[in-house]
N, C-alpha and C positions, 0 to 999 in steps of 0.2 A: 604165339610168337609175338613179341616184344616191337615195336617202331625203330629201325635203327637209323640212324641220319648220318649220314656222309659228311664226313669232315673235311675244313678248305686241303685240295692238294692241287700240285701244280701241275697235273695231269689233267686230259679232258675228263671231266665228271662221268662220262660215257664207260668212258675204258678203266676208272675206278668201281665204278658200278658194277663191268664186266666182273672184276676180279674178286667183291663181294659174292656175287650173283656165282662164279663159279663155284667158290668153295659153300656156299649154301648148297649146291646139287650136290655134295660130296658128304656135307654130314646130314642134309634132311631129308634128301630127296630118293627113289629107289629109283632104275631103268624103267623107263616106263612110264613114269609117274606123270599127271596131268599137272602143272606148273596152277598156282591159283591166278584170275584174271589179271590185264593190265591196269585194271583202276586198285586193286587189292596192292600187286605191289610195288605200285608207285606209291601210292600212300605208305605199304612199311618201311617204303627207303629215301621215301621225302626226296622225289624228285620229279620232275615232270614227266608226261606220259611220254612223250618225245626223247627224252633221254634213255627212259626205260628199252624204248623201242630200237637204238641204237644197238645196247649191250644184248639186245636177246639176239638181233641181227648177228650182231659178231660172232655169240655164240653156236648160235645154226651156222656161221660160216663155219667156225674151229671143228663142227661136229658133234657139241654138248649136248643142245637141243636137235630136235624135228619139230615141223608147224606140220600137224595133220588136219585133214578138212574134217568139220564135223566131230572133232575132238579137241583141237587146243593143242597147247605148247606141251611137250612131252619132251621128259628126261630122257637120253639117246643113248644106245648101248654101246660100251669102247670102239674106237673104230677096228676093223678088218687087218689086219697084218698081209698085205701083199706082196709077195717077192719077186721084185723086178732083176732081169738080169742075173739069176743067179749064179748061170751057167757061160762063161765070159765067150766059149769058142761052142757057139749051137745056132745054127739056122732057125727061124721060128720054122713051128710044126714036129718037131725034134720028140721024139716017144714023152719026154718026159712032160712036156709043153702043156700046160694052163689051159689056154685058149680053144676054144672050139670055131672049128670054118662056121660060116652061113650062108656066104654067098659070093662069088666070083663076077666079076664082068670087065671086059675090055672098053677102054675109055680115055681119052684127055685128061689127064690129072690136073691140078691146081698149078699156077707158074711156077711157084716156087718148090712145088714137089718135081717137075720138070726139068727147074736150073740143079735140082742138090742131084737129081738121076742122069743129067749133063742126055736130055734128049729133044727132041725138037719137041716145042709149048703143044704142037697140034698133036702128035705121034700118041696115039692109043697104047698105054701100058696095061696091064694086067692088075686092078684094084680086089683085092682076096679082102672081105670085111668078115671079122670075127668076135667073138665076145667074151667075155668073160664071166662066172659066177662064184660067191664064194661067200658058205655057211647058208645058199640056200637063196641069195640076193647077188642079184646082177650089180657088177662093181667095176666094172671097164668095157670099152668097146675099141676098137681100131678096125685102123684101116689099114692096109700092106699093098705098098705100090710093088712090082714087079715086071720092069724093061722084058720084053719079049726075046731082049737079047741074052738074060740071066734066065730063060729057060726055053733053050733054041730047040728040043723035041717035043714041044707043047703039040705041036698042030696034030700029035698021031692021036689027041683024046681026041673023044666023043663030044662030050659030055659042053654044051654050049656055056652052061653058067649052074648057079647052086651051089650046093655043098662039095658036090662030086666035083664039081670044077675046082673050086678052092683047094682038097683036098690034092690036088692034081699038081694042081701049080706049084703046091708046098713041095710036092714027092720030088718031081722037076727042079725044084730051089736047091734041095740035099743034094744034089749031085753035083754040083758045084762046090770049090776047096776055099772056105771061109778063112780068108785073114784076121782079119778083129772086125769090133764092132764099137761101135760110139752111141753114147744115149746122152738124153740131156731133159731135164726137167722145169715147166712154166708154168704158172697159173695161169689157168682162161674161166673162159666162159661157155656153158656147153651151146652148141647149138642143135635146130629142133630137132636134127634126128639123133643125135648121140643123146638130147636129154629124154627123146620119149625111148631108146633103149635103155636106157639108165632109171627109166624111172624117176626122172625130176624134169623139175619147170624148165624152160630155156632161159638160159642165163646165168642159171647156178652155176657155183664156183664148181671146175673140175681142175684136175691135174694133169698136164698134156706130156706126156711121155714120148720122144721122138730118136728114134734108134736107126743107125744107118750102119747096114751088113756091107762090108767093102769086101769084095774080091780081085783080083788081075789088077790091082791099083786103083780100080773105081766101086762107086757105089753100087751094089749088086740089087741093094731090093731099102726101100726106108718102110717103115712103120711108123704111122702117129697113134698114138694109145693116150685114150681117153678115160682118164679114171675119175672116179666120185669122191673130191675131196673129201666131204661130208662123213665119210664114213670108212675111207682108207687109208690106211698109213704103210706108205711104199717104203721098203728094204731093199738093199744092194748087199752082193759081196756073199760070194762063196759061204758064208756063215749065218746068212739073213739076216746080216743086220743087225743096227744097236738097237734092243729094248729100253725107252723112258717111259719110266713112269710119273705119271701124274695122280698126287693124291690116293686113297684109296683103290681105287676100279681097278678092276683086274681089264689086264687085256686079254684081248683074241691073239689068237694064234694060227 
């Protein structure tokens, strides 16, 4: 491979870089592939180690790259196709439903999960936390707040907390007449527990998914759903979704 040098543009040199550096993983590189070190290709792209460090950054953001420990930068397989909302009128837990329960517990939510359930900040909701997997790798986590008021025969279960609880709560949700629902999508940042279910560092970039079931005119149950940028590409709409593609790489499905 040849020196190539980046020529003046009035872009940051970073995000020019990025955009060499992408279409290099497209005609040189396979899934998988260990990237050659940082002094290797800063020197073929004649720029500082600093700059370099930038565009690999952005590209482990976009989901190009993975930083493995004990291996290096590695070419990253297409992201996940996940279908969010596909089904416009379905309670989560719904037969067809993604997600698997883990664990149930009654508890004080967050204030603002509080003001959007219109309950008093101290009042014990019903927190159902579940997961997600997909092609084999963990790719979401949430959390499902549930007012004790959206499932007023809870008290005849047993079952204190766990799966069996969760699953409870969900059976208890259905029985309620679902008007619509509203979702709405944010970048964050995971924290420690969503990122050691996920499988990454805290702080990595996620994608916060937050969906609010309204029933009798108010909010019945919200879901915050935490997905793994890095590796997911969320779809809406009865059809999954518009495929783009980028380059070569086949996606997942």
């Amino acid at each position: 491979m040849g020196t190539t040098q980046l020529e003046s543009v009035p872009e940051p040199k970073y995000w020019h870089l990025r955009t060499v550096l992408s279409e290099a993983l497209d005609s040189e590189f396979e899934v998988g592939e260990v990237l050659p070190n940082e002094r290797d290709l800063a020197a073929r792209f004649g720029v500082a180690r600093a700059t370099l460090r930038q565009a690999l950054e952005q590209l482990e953001l976009e989901g190009r790259l993975q930083r493995r420990r004990g291996v290096g930068t590695t070419v990253a397989p297409p992201r996940v196709g996940v279908a969010v909302g596909t089904r416009e009128h379905a309670w989560p837990g719904a037969a067809d439903d993604a997600w698997q329960p883990v664990d149930c517990h009654l508890a004080a939510p967050p204030a603002a999960v509080a003001d959007a359930l219109r309950t008093d900040r101290d009042e014990p909701v019903h927190t159902v936390r579940r997961s997600r997997v997909s092609h084999g790798q963990p790719v979401a986590a949430e959390l499902l707040y549930v007012p004790s008021s959206s499932v007023p025969d809870l008290t005849a279960i047993d079952a204190p907390s766990g799966p069996a609880r969760a699953r409870a709560v969900l059976r208890e949700l259905q029985r309620g007449d679902l008007e619509r629902q509203d979702s709405a999508v944010e970048l964050g940042s995971a924290g420690a527990d969503d990122a050691k279910e996920l499988d990454r560092l805290p702080g990595a970039p996620v994608l916060v998914v937050t969906t609010r079931y309204l029933a009798e005119g108010r909010t019945a149950a919200l879901s915050v759903a935490t997905y793994r940028a890095d590796t997911c590409r969320l779809t809406f709409g009865d059809s999954g979704g518009v495929e783009i593609h980028h380059g070569p790489q086949s996606q997942a499905s």
